[in-house]
C-alpha positions as CSV (number, residue, x, y, z in Angstrom):
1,X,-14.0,83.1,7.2
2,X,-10.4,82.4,7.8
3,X,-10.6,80.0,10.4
4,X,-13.2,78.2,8.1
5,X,-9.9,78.2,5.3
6,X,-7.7,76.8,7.5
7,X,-10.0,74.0,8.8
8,X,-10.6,72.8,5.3
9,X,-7.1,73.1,5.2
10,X,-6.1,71.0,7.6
11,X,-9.0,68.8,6.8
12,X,-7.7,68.6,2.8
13,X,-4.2,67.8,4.2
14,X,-5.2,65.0,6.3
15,X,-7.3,63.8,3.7
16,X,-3.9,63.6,1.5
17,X,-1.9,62.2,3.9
18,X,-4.0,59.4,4.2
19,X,-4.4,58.8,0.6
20,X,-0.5,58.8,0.4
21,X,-0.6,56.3,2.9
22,X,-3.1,54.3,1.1
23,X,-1.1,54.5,-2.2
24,X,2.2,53.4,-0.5
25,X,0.9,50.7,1.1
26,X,-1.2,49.4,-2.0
27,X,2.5,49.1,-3.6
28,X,4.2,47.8,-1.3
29,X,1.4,45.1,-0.1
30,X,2.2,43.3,-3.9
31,X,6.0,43.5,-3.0
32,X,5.3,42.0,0.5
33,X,3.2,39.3,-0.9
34,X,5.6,38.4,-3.5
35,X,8.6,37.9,-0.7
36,X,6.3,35.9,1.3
37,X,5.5,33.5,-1.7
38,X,9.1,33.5,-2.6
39,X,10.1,32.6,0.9
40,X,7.8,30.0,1.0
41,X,8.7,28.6,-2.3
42,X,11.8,27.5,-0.9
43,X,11.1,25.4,1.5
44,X,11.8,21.6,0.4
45,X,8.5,20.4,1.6
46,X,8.1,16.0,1.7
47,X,5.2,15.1,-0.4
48,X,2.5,14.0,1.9
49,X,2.3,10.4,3.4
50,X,-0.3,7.9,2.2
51,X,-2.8,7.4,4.9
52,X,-4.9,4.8,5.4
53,X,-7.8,6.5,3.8
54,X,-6.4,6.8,0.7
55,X,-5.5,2.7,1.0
56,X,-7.9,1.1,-1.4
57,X,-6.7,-2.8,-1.6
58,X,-7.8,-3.7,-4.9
59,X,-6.0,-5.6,-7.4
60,X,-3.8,-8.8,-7.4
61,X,-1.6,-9.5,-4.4
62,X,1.0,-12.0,-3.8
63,X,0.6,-13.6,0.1
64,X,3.4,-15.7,1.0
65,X,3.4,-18.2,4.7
66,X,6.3,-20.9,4.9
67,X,4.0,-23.3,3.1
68,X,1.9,-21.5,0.5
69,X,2.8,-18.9,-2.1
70,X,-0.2,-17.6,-4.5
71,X,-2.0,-14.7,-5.9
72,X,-5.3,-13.1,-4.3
73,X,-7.6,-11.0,-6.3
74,X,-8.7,-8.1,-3.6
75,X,-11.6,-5.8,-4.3
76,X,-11.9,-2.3,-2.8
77,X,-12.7,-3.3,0.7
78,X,-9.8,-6.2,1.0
79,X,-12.1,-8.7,0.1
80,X,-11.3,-11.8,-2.0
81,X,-10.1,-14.9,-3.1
82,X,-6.9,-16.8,-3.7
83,X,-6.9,-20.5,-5.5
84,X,-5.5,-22.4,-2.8
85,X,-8.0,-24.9,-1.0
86,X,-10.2,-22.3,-1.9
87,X,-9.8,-19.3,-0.1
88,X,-10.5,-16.1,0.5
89,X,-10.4,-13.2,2.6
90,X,-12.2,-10.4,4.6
91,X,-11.0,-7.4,5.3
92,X,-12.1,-6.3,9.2
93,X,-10.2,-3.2,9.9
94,X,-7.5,-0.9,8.6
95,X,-6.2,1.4,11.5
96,X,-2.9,2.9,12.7
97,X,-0.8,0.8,9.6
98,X,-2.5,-2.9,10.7
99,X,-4.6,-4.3,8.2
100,X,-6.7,-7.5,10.3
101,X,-9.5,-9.7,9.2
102,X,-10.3,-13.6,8.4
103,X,-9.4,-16.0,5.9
104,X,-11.9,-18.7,5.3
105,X,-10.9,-22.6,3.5
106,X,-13.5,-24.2,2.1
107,X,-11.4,-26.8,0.7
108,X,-10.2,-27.8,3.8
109,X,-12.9,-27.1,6.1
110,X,-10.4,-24.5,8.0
111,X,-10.7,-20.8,8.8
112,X,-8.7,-18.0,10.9
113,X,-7.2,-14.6,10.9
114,X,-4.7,-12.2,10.1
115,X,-3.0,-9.4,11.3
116,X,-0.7,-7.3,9.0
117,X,1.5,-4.2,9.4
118,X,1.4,-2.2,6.4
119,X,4.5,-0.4,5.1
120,X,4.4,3.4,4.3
121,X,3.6,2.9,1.0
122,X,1.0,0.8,1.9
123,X,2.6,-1.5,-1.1
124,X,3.4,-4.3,1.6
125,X,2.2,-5.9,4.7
126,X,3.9,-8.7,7.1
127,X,2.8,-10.0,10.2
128,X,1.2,-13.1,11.4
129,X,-2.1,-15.6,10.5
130,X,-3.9,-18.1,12.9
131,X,-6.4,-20.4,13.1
132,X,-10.0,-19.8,15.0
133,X,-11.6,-23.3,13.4
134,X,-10.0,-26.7,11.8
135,X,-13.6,-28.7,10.8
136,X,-15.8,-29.1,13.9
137,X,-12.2,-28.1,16.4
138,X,-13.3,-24.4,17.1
139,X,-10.4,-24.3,19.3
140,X,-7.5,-25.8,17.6
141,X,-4.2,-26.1,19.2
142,X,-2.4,-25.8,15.8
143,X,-0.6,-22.9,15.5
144,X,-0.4,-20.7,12.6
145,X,2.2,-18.7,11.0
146,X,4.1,-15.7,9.6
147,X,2.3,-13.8,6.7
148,X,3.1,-11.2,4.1
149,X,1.5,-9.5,1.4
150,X,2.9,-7.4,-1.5
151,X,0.7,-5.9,-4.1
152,X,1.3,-6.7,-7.8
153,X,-0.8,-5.1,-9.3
154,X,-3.5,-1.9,-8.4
């Protein structure tokens, strides 16, 4: 009968000492969490870049070449018109910060592409435009230009 007392003893003690431990550590988990948070808090953390998925191209933009200055009216795939001769635009790609498509003249029979780098804000884009027809000339020796875009309005 005694060694059945002590057993239960030891059992009962064991039983305690874990339950301490569980009660210590369920107070000071909170206080661990807490520093963790307020550790983290601290760090100055940039906002996150604008990637090209979140670039949606709609809305007035001003394109600019050494001989034309004007307004196109993009819709959400880069698609869209400008008044001169005119124009208009579509949108082929957008990858790595290069926007590239086609721009098509009806009013002067004359069609090509473009190729523009994006800025980070995705606000801006410069690069270069070309031509791929001039009326029936589907290989025109003209040469085209330098390019830019900058969004007036979303």
């Amino acid at each position: 009968m005694l060694f059945a007392h002590q057993t239960c003893t030891r059992w009962l003690r064991r039983v305690a000492s874990v339950r301490a431990i569980l009660v210590v550590f369920s107070l000071v988990l909170p206080l661990l969490q807490s520093c963790a948070f307020l550790a983290s808090s601290k760090r100055i953390v940039p906002p996150p870049a604008i990637t090209l998925e979140d670039f949606n191209p709609a809305g007035v933009w001003l394109y600019e070449d050494k001989f034309v200055t004007g307004e196109a009216k993009l819709d959400e795939y880069g698609n869209g018109r400008y008044p001169w001769k005119k124009g208009y635009f579509i949108t082929a790609t957008w990858e790595g910060g290069v926007w590239r498509g086609t721009w098509h003249q009806p009013g002067n029979d004359r069609e090509g592409g473009f190729e523009l780098r994006l800025s980070q804000d995705l606000r801006y884009a410069e690069g270069r435009w070309w031509y791929s027809r001039i009326g029936t000339d589907i290989s025109p020796q003209k040469r085209g230009g330098k390019f830019s875009m900058t969004r007036v309005s979303p």
